[in-house]
C-alpha positions as a Markdown table, in Angstrom:
| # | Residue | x | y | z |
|---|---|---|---|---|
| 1 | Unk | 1.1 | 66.7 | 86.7 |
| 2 | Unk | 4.6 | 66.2 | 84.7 |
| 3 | Unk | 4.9 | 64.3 | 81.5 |
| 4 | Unk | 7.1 | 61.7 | 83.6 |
| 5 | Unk | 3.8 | 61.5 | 86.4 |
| 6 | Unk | 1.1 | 61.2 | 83.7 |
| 7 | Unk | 3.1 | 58.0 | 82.1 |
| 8 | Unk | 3.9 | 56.7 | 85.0 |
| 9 | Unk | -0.1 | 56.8 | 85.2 |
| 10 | Unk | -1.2 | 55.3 | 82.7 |
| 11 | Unk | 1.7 | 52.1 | 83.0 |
| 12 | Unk | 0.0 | 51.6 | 86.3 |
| 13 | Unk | -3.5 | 51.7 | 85.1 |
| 14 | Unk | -2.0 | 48.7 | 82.4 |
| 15 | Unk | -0.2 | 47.1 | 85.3 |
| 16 | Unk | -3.6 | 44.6 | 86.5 |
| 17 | Unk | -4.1 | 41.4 | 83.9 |
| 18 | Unk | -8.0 | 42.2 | 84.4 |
| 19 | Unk | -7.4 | 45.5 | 83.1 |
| 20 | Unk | -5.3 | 44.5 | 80.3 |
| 21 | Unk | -8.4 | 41.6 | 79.1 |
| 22 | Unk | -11.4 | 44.4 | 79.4 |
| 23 | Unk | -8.9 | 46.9 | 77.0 |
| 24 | Unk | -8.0 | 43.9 | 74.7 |
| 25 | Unk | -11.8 | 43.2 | 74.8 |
| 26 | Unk | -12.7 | 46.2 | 73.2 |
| 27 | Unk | -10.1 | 47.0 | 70.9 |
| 28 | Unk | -11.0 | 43.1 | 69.5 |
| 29 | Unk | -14.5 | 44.4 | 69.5 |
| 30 | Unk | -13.5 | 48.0 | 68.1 |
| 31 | Unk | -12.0 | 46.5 | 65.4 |
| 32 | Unk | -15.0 | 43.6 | 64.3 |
| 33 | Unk | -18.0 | 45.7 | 64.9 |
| 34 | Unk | -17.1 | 49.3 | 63.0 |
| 35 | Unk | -16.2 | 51.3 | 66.5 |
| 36 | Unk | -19.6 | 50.1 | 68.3 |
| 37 | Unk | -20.1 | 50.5 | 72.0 |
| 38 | Unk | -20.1 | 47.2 | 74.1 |
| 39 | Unk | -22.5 | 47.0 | 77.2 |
| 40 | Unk | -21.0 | 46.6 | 80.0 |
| 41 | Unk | -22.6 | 43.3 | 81.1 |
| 42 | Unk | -21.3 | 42.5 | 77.7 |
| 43 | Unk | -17.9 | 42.8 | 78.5 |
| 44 | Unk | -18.2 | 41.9 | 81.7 |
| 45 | Unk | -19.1 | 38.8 | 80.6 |
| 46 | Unk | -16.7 | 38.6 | 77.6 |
| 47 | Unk | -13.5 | 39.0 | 80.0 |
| 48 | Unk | -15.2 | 36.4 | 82.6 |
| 49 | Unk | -15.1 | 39.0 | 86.0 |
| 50 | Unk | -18.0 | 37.7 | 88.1 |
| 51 | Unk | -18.6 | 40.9 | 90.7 |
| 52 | Unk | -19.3 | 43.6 | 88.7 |
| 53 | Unk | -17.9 | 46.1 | 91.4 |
| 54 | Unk | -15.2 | 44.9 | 90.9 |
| 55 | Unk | -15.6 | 44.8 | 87.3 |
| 56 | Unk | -16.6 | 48.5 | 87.2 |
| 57 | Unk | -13.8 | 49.5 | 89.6 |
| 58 | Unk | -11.4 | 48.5 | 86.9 |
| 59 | Unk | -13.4 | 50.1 | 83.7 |
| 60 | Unk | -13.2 | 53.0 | 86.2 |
| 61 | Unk | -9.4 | 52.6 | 86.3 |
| 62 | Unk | -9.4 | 53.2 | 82.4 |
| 63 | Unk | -11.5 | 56.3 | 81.8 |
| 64 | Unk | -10.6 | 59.1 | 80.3 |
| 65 | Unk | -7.2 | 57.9 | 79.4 |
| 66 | Unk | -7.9 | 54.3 | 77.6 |
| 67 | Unk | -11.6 | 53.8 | 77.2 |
| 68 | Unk | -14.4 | 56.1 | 76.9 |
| 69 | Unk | -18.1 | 55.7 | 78.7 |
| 70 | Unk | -20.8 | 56.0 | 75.9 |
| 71 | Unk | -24.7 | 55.8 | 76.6 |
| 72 | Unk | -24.8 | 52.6 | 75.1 |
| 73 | Unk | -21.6 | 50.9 | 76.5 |
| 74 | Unk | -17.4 | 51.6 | 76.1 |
| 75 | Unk | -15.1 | 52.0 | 73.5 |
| 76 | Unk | -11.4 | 52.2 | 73.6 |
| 77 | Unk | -9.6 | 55.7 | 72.8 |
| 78 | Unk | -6.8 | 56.1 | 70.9 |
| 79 | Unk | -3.9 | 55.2 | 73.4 |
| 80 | Unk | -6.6 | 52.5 | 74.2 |
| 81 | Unk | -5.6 | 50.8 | 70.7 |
| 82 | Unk | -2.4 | 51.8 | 70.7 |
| 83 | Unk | -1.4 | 50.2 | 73.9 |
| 84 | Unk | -3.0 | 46.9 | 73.1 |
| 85 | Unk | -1.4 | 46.8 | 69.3 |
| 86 | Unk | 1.8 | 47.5 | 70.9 |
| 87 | Unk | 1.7 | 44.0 | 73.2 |
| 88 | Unk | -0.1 | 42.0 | 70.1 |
| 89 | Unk | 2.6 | 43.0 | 68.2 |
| 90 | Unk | 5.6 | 41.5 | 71.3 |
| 91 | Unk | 7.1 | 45.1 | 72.0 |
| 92 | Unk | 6.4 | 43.5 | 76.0 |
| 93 | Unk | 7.6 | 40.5 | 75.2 |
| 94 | Unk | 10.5 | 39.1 | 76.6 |
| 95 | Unk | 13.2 | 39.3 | 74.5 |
| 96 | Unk | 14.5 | 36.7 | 72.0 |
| 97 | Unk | 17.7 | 35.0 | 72.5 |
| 98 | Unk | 20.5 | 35.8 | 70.9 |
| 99 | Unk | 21.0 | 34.4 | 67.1 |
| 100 | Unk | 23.6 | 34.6 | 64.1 |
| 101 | Unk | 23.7 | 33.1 | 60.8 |
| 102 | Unk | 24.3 | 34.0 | 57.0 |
| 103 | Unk | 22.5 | 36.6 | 55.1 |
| 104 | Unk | 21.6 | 36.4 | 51.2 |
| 105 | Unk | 23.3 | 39.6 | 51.2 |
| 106 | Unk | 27.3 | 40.1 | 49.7 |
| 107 | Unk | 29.2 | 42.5 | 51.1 |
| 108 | Unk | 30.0 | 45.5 | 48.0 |
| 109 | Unk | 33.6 | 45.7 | 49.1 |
| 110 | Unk | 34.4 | 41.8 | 48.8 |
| 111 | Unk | 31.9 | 39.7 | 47.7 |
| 112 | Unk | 31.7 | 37.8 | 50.9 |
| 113 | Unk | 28.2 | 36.6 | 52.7 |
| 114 | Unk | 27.6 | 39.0 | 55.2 |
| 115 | Unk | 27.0 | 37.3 | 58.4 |
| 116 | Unk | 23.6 | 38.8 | 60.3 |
| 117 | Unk | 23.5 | 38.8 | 64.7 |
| 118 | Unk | 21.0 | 39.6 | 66.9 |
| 119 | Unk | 21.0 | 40.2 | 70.7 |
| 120 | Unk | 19.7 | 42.6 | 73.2 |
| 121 | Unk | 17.2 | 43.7 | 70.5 |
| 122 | Unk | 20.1 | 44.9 | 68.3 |
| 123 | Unk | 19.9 | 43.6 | 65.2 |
| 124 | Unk | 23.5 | 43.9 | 62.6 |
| 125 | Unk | 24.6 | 43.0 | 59.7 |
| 126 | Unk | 28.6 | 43.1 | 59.0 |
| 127 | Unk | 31.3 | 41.8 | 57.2 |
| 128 | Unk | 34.0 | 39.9 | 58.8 |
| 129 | Unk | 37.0 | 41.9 | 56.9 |
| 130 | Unk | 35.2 | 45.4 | 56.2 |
| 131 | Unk | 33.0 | 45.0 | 59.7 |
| 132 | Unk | 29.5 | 46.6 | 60.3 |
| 133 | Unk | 27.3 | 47.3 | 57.0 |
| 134 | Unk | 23.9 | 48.0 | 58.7 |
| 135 | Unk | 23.1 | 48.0 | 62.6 |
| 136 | Unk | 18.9 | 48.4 | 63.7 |
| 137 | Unk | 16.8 | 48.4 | 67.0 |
| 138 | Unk | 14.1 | 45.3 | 66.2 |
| 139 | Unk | 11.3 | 44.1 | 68.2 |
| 140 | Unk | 13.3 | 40.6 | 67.9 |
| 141 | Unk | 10.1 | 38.7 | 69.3 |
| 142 | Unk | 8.1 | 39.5 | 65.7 |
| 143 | Unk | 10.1 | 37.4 | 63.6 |
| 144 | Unk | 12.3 | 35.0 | 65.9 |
| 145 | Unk | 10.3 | 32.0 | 65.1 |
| 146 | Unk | 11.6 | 32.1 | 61.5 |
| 147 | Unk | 15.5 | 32.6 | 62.7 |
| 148 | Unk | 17.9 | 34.9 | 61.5 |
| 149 | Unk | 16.9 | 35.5 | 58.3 |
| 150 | Unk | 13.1 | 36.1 | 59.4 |
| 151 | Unk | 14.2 | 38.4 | 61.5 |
| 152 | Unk | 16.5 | 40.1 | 59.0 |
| 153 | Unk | 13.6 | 40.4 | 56.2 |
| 154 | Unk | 11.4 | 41.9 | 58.8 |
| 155 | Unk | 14.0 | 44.5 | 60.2 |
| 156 | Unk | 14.5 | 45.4 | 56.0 |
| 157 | Unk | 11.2 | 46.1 | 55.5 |
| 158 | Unk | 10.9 | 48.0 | 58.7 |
| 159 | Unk | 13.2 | 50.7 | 58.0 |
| 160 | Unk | 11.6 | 51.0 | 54.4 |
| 161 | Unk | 8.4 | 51.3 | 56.2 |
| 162 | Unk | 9.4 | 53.7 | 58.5 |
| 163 | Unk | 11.1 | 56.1 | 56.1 |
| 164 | Unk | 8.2 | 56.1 | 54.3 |
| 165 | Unk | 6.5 | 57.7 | 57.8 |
| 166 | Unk | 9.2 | 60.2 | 57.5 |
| 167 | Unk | 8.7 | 61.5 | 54.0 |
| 168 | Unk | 5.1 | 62.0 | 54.9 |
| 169 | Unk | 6.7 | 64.0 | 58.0 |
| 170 | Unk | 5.3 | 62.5 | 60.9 |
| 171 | Unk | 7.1 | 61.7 | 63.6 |
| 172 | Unk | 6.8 | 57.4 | 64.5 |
| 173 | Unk | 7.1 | 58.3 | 68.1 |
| 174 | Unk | 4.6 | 60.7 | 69.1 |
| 175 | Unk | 2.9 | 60.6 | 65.6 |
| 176 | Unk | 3.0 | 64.7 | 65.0 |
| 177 | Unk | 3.6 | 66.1 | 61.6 |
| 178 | Unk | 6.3 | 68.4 | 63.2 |
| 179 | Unk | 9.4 | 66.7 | 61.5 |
| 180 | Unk | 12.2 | 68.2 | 59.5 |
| 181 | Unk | 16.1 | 67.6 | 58.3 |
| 182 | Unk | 18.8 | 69.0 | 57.9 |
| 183 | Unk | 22.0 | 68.7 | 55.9 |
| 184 | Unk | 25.6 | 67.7 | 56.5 |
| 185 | Unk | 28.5 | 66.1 | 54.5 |
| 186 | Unk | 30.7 | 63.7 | 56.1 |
| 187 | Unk | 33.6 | 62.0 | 54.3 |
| 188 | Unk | 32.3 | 62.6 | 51.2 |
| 189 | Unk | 28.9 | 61.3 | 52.4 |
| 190 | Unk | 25.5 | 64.0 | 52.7 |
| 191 | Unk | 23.6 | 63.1 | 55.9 |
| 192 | Unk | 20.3 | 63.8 | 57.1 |
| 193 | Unk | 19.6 | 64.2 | 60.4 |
| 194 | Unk | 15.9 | 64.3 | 61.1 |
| 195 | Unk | 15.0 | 65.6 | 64.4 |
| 196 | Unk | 11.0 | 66.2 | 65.8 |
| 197 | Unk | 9.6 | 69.4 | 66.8 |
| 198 | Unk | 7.2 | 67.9 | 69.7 |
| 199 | Unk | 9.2 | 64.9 | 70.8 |
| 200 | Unk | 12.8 | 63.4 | 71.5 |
| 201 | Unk | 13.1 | 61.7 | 68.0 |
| 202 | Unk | 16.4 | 62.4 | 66.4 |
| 203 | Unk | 17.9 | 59.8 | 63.7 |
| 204 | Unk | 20.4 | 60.1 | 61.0 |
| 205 | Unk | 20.6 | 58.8 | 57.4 |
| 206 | Unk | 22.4 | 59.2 | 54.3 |
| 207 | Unk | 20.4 | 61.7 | 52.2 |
| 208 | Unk | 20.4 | 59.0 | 49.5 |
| 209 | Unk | 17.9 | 57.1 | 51.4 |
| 210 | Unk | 15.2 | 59.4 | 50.7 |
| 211 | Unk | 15.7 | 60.3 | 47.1 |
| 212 | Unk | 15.5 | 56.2 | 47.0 |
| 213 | Unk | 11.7 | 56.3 | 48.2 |
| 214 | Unk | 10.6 | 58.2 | 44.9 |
| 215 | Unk | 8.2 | 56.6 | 42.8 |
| 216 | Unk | 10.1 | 57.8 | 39.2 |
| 217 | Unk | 13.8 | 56.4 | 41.1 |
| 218 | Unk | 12.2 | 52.7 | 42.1 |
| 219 | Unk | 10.7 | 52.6 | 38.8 |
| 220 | Unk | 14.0 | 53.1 | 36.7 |
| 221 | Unk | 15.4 | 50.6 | 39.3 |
| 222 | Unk | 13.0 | 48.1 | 39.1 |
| 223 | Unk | 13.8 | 48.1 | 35.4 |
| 224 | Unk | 17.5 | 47.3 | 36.1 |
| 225 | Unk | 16.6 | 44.5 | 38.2 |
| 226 | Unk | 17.1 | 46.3 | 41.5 |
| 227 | Unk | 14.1 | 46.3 | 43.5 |
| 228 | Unk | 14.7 | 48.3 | 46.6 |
| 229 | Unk | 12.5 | 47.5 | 49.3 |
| 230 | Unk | 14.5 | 44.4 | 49.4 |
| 231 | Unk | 18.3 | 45.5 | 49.6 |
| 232 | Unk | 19.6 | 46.2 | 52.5 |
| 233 | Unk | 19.3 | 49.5 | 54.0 |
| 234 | Unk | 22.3 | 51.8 | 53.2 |
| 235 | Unk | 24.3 | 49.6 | 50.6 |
| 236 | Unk | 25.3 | 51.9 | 48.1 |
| 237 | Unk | 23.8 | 51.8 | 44.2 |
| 238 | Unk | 26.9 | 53.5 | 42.7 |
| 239 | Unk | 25.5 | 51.4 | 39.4 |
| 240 | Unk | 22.9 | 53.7 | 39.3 |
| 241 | Unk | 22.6 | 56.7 | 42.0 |
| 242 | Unk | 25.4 | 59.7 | 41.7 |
| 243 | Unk | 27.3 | 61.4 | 45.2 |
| 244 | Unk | 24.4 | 63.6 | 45.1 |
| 245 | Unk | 25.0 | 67.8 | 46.0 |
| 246 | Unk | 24.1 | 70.6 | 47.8 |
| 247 | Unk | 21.3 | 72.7 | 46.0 |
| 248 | Unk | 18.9 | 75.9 | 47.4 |
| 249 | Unk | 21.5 | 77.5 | 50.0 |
| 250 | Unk | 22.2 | 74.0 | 51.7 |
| 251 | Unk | 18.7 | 73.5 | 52.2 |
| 252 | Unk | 18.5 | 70.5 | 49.8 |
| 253 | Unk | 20.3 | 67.8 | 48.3 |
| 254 | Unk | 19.7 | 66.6 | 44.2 |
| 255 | Unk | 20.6 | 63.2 | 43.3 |
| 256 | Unk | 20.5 | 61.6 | 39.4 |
| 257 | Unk | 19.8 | 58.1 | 39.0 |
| 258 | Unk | 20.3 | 57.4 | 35.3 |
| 259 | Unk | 21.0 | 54.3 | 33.2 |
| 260 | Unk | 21.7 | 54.4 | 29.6 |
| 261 | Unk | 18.6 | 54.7 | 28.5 |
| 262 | Unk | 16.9 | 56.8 | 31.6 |
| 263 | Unk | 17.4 | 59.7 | 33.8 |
| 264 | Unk | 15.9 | 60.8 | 37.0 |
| 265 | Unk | 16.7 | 63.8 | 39.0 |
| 266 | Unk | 15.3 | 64.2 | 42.5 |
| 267 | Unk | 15.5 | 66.9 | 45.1 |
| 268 | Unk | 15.5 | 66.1 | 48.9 |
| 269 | Unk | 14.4 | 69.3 | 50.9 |
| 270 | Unk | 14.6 | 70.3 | 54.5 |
| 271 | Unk | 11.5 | 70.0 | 54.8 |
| 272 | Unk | 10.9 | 66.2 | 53.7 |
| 273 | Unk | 9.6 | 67.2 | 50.3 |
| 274 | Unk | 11.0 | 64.6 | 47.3 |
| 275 | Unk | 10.7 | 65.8 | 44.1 |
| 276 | Unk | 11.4 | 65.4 | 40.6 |
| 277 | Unk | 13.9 | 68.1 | 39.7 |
C-alpha cells in the first residue's frame, strides 16, 4: 500500500459521524482517567449506539490505526489523539470569513498603523505605502470570534510557538527530529531555509529569528522594554540586533545584541543549535 492509499485509509475510516463520537469518546476518556481502557459496553453506551454489531463493526473500523483492543476495554493510539485534537482545535472547520481591520502594530518605515486581513486562511499584515510586513497560513476558525486582532495575537504567538519546535529540531508535520538549515544571503539579508529529512516540510526565515529565541537575547530585550513573543514576526530590532555574519565555513551565522550596558553574542548552526558564542 502507497503513502497516498494508506491516508486515503484512514480519512475514510474518520469519514462515519459514529466513528468520529467512539474516537472522541476515548481520547475524552484518555485524557480524564490517566490512559485507562474503557469497556466496550462502556462506550457503547457513552456514544449512545444501541446494536452493538453495529457498534463493534465500527470499533472494528478503527483498529490498529486509531484505537487499540486491550483485555480490559480500548484506548486511542497516537493518530487516535492526534486526529481528534486536530478537529477540537477547528483545522475541519469551515473556514472563517473574510476580515480586515487595524493592528496595534506601526509600520518601522513610516510610523503608520499597519492594517491586518484575513481570507482563505491567509492571514497578512502590510502597510498601505511600503506593502506586506508579515504574511501566515492560520487556522482562522481558532480565534475568529475575537476579530481581527484575536486572530492576529493568535497567529503571533503561533509562529513563536512553532519556531520554538524548530530549535528543538523536530519537524511540526510529521513530528521527526530529522530537521536542519541551511544558509543564504539575500539583499543583505541571511536566510534560513529549514527543510525535513522524513517529510515535505520546507520553510524559510531570516536567520535573525532564531538567535531571537535564546534565553540570554530575550533577557537583554526584556530589559529594554522589548518583549518578543509579542512583536510581530520579522520586524527588524536594528535598536538592538546587528546584520549578523557568516561563521564555521558558512555553516553558521553569529548575531550581537548589545545595549550600552550588555552584550550577547549568539551562534545559529546548521544544525539548529543556538548558542552563546
Amino acid at each position: 500500500m502507497t503513502d497516498a492509499e494508506a491516508a486515503a485509509d484512514a480519512f475514510d475510516a474518520l469519514s462515519d459521524a459514529t466513528r468520529v463520537s467512539i474516537l472522541r469518546e476515548l481520547v475524552s476518556r484518555f485524557y480524564g482517567n490517566d490512559g485507562d481502557p474503557v469497556g466496550f459496553a462502556d462506550l457503547r453506551r457513552a456514544v449512545g449506539v444501541d446494536d452493538p454489531g453495529r457498534f463493534n463493526y465500527h470499533l472494528d473500523v478503527l483498529r490498529e490505526r486509531f484505537v487499540v483492543k486491550h483485555e480490559a476495554g480500548y484506548t486511542p493510539t497516537v493518530a487516535g489523539l492526534k486526529a481528534i485534537e486536530s478537529a477540537e482545535a477547528g483545522v475541519y472547520t469551515p473556514n472563517a470569513e473574510p476580515m480586515s481591520g487595524p493592528t496595534d502594530y506601526d509600520c518601522p518605515e513610516c510610523g503608520a498603523v499597519l492594517t491586518a486581513t484575513y481570507e482563505n486562511h491567509w492571514l497578512s499584515v502590510s502597510c498601505d505605502e511600503h506593502g506586506l510586513r508579515f504574511k501566515t497560513l492560520v487556522n482562522g476558525p481558532v480565534g475568529a470570534e475575537g476579530g481581527i486582532s484575536a486572530l492576529l495575537e493568535y497567529a503571533v504567538g503561533e509562529v513563536w510557538r512553532r519556531l520554538d519546535r524548530v530549535t528543538d529540531g523536530v519537524c511540526h508535520v510529521c513530528r521527526a527530529p530529522a530537521l536542519s538549515l541551511s544558509f543564504r544571503e539575500t539583499d543583505g539579508l541571511i536566510l534560513a531555509d529549514c527543510v525535513c529529512g522524513e517529510c515535505y516540510f520546507e520553510e524559510t526565515n531570516p536567520v535573525v529569528m532564531f538567535a531571537l529565541t535564546h534565553p540570554a537575547v530575550l533577557s537583554l530585550l526584556r530589559d529594554r522594554g522589548v518583549d518578543v513573543p509579542q512583536a510581530l514576526p520579522f520586524e527588524p530590532i536594528d535598536d538592538w540586533m546587528d546584520d549578523g555574519r557568516f561563521v564555521d565555513g558558512r555553516r553558521a551565522v553569529e548575531f550581537t545584541a548589545a545595549t550600552d550596558e550588555q552584550r550577547v553574542t549568539v551562534r545559529v548552526r546548521d544544525d539548529l543549535t543556538v548558542e552563546t558564542a
